[in-house]
Backbone as ProteinMPNN parsed JSONL, in Angstrom:
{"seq_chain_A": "XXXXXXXXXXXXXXXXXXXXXXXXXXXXXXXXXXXXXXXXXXXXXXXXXXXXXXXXXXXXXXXXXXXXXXXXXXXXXXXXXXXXXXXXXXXXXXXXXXXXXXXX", "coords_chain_A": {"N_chain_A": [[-5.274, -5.984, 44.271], [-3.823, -4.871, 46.49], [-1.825, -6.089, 46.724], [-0.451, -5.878, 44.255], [0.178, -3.155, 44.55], [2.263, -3.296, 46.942], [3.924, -5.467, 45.866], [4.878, -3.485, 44.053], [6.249, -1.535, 45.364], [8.662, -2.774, 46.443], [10.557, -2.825, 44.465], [13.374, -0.853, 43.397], [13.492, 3.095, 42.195], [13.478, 3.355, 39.719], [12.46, 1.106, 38.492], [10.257, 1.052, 39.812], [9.101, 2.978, 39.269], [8.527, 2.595, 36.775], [7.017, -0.044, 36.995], [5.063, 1.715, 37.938], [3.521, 2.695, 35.73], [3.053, 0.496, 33.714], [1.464, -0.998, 35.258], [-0.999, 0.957, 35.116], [-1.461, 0.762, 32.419], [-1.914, -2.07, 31.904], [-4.096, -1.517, 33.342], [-5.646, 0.137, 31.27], [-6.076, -1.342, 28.579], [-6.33, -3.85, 28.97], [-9.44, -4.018, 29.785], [-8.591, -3.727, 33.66], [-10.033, -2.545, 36.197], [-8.393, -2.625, 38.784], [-5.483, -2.952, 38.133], [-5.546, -0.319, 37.016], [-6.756, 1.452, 39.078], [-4.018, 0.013, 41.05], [-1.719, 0.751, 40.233], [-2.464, 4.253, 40.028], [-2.103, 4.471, 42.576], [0.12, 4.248, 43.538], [1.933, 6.046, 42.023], [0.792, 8.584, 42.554], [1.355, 8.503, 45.61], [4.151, 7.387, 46.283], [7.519, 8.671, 47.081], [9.283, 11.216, 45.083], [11.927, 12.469, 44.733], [14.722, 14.044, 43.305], [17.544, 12.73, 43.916], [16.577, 9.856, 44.659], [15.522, 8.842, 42.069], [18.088, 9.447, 40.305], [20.581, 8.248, 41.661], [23.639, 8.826, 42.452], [24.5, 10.747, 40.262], [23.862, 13.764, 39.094], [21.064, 14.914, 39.329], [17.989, 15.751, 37.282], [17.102, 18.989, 37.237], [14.215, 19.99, 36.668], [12.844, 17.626, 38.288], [12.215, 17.58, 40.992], [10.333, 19.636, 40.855], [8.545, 17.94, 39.11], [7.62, 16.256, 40.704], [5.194, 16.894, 42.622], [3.487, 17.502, 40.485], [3.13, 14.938, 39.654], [2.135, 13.358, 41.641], [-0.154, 14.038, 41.974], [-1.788, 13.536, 39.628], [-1.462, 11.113, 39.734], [-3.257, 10.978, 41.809], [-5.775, 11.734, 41.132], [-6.042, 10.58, 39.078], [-7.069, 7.475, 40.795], [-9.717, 8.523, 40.454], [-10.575, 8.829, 38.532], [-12.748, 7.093, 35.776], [-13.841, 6.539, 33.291], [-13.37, 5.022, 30.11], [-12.022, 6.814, 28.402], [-11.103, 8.82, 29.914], [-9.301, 7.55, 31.587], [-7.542, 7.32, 29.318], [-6.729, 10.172, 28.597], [-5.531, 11.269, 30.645], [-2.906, 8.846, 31.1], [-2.038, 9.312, 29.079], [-0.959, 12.074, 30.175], [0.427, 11.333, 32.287], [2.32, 9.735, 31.101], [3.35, 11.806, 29.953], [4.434, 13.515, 31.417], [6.782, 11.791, 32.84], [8.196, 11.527, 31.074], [9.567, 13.696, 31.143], [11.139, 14.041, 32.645], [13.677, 12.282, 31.951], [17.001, 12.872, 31.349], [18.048, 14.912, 28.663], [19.215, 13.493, 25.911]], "CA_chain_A": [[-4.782, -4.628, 44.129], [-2.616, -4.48, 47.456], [-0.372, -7.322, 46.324], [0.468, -5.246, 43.104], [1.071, -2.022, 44.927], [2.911, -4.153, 47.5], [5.062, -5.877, 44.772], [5.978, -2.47, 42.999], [7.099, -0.801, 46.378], [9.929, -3.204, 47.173], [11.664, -1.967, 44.051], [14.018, 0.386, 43.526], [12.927, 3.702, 42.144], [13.231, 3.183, 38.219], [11.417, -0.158, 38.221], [9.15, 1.472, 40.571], [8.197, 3.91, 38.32], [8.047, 1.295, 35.418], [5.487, -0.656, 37.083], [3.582, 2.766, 38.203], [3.396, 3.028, 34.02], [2.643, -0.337, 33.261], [-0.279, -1.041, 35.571], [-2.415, 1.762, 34.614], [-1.319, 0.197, 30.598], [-2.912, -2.945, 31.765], [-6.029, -1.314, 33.402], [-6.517, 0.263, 30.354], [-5.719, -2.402, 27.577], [-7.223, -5.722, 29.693], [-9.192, -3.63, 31.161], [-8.982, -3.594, 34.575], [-10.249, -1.872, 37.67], [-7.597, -3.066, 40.126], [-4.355, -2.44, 37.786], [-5.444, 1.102, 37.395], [-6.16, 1.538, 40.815], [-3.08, 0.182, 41.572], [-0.224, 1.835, 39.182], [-2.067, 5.39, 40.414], [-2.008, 4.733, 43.921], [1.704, 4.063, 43.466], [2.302, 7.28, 41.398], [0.457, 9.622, 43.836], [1.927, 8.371, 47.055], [5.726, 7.38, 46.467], [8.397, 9.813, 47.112], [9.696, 11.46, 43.69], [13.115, 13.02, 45.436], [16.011, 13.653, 42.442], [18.275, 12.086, 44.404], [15.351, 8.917, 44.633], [15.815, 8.468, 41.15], [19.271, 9.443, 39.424], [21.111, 8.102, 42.396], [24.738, 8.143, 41.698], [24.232, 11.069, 39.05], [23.271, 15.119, 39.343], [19.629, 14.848, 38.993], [17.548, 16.844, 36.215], [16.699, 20.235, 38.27], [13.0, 20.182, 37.384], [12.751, 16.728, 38.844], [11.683, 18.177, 41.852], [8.789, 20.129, 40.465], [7.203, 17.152, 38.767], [6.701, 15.598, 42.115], [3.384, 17.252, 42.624], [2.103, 16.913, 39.108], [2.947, 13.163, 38.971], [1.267, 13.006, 42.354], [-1.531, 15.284, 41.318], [-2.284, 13.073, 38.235], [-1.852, 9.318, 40.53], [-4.878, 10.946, 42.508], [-6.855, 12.236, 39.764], [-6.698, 8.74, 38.451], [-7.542, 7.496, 40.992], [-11.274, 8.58, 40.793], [-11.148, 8.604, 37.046], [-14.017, 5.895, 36.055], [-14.488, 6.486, 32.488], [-11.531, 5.333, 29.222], [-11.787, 8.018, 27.751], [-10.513, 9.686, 30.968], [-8.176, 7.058, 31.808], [-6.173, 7.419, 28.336], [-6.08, 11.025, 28.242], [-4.475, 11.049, 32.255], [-2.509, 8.163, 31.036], [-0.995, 10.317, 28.347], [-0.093, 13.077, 30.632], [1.401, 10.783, 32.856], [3.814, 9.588, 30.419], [4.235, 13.037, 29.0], [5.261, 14.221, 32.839], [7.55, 10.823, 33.103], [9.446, 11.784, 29.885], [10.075, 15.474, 31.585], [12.867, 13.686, 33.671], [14.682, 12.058, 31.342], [18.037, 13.989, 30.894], [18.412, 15.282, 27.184], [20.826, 13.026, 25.269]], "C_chain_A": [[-3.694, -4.369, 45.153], [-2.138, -4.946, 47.531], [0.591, -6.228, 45.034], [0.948, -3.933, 43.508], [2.281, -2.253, 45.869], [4.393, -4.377, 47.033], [6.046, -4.442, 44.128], [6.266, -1.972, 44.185], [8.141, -1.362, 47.044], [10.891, -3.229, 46.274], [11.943, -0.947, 43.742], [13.46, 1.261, 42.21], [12.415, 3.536, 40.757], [12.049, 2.038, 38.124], [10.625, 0.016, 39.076], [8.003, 2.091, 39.748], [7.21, 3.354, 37.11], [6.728, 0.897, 35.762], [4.612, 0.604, 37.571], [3.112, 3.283, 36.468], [2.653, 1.837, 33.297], [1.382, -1.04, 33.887], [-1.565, -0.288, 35.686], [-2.333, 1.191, 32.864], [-2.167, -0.548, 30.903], [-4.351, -2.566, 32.197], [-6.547, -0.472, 32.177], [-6.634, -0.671, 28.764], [-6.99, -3.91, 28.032], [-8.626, -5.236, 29.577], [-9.201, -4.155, 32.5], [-8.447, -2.625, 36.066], [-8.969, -1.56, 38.334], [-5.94, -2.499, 39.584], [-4.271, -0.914, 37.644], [-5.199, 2.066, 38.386], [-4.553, 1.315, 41.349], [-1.848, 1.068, 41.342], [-0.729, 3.569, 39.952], [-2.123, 5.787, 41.718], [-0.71, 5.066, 44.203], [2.979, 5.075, 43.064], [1.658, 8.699, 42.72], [0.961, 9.081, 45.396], [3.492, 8.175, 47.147], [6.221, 8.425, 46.128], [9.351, 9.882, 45.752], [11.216, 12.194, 43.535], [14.227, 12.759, 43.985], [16.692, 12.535, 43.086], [17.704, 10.444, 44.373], [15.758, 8.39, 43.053], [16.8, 8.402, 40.209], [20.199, 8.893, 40.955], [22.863, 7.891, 41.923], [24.912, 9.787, 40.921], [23.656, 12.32, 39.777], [21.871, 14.756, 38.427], [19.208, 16.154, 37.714], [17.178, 17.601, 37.266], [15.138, 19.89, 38.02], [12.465, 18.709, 37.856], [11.809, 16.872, 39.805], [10.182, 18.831, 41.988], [7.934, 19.205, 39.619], [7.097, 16.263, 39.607], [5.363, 15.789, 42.155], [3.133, 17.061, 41.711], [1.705, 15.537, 39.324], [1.614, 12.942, 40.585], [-0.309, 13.351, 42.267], [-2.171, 14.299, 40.46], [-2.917, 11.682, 39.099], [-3.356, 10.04, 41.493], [-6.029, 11.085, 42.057], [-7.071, 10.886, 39.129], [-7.614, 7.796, 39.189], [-9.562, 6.957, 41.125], [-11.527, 8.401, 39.234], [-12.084, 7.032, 36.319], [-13.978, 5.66, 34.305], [-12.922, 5.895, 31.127], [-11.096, 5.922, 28.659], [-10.702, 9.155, 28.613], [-9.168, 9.385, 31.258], [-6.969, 7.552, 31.138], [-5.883, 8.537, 28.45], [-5.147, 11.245, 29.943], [-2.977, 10.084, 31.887], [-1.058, 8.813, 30.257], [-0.302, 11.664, 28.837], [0.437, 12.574, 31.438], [2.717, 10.479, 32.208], [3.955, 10.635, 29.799], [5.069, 13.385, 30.301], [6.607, 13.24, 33.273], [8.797, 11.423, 32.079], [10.187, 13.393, 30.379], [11.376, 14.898, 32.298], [13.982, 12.996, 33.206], [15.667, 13.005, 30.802], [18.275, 13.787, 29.131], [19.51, 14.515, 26.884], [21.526, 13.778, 24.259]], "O_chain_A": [[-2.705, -3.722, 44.809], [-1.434, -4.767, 48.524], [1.789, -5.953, 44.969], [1.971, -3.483, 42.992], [3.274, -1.544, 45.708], [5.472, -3.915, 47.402], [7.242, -4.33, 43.86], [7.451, -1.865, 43.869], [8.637, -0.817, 48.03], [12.025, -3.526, 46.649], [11.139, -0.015, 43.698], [13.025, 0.636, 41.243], [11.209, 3.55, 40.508], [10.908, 2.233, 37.705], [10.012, -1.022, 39.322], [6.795, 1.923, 39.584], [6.054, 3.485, 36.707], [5.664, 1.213, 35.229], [3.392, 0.436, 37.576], [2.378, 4.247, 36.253], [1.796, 2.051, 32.44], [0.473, -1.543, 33.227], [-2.678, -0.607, 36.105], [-3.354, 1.322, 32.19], [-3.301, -0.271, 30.513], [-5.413, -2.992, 31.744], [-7.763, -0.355, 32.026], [-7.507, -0.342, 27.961], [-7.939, -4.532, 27.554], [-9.312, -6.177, 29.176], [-9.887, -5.173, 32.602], [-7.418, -2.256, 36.631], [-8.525, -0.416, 38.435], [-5.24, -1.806, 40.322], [-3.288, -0.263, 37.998], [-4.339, 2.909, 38.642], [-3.93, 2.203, 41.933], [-1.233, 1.834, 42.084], [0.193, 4.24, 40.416], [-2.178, 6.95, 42.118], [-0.38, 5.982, 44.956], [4.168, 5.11, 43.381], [2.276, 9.446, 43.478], [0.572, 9.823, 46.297], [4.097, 8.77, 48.039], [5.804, 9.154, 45.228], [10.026, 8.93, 45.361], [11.662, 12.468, 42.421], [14.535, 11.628, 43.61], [16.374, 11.391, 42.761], [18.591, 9.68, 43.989], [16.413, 7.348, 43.037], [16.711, 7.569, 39.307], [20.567, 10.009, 41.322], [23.253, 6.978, 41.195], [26.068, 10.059, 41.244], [23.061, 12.182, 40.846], [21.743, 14.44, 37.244], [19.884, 17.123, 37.371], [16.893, 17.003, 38.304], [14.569, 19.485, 39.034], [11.243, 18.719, 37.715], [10.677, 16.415, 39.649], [9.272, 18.66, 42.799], [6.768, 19.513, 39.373], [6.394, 15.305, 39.285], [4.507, 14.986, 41.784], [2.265, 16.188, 41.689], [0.592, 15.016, 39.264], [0.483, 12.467, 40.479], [-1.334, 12.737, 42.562], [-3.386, 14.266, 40.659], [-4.072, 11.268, 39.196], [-4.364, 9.362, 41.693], [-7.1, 10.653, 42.483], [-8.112, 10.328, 38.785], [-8.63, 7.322, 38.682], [-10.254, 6.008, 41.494], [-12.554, 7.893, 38.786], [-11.682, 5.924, 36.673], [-14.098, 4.479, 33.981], [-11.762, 6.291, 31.246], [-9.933, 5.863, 28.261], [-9.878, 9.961, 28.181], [-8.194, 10.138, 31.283], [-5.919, 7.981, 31.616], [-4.656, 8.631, 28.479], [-3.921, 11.35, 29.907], [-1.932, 10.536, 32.356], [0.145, 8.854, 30.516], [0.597, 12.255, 28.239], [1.378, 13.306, 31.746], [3.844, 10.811, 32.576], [4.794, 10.562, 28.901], [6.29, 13.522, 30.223], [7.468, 13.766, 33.977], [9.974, 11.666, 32.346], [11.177, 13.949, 29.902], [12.466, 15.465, 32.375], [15.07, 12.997, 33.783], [15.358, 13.838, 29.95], [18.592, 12.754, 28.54], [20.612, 14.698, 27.401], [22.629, 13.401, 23.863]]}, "name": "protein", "num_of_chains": 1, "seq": "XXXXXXXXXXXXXXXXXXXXXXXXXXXXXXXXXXXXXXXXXXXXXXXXXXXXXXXXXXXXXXXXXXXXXXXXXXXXXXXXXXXXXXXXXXXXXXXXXXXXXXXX"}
């Protein structure tokens, strides 16, 4: 588990995020424990700063305000035990992820 949070914190913010998306996928698909754990340790503790992620680029404004949710959710996961729990967290994670993509 502290190799894969490890691994996703030495890249940059997008492919940060990626893998904070794709190792709660595998803890709930494989399952396991440790990928869940890790992806929402990774989501509740890294810094979510516009600037952090559109770098280059005027950030989406509410950017900012889904800091706390996303962190809110990575802790709530967390403790979440059950898959029923997992998926529906899982799904408001990627609903709160898609909030920052700028409208094409």
């Amino acid at each position: 588990m502290g190799v894969a949070v490890a691994a996703a914190r030495t890249m940059h913010a997008p492919a940060l995020f990626i893998a904070a998306l794709v190792l709660p996928w595998d803890g709930l698909v494989v399952p396991s424990d440790d990928a869940w754990i890790a992806g929402a340790r990774v989501l509740s503790e890294e810094p979510l700063s516009p600037e952090l992620l559109t770098p280059g680029k005027s950030p989406v404004p509410r950017v900012g305000a889904l800091e706390q949710s996303v962190h809110d959710l990575g802790r709530q996961a967390q403790t979440t035990r059950s898959a029923d729990g997992r998926a529906q967290l899982y799904g408001e994670i990627a609903k709160t992820c898609r909030c920052t993509r700028p409208k094409s």
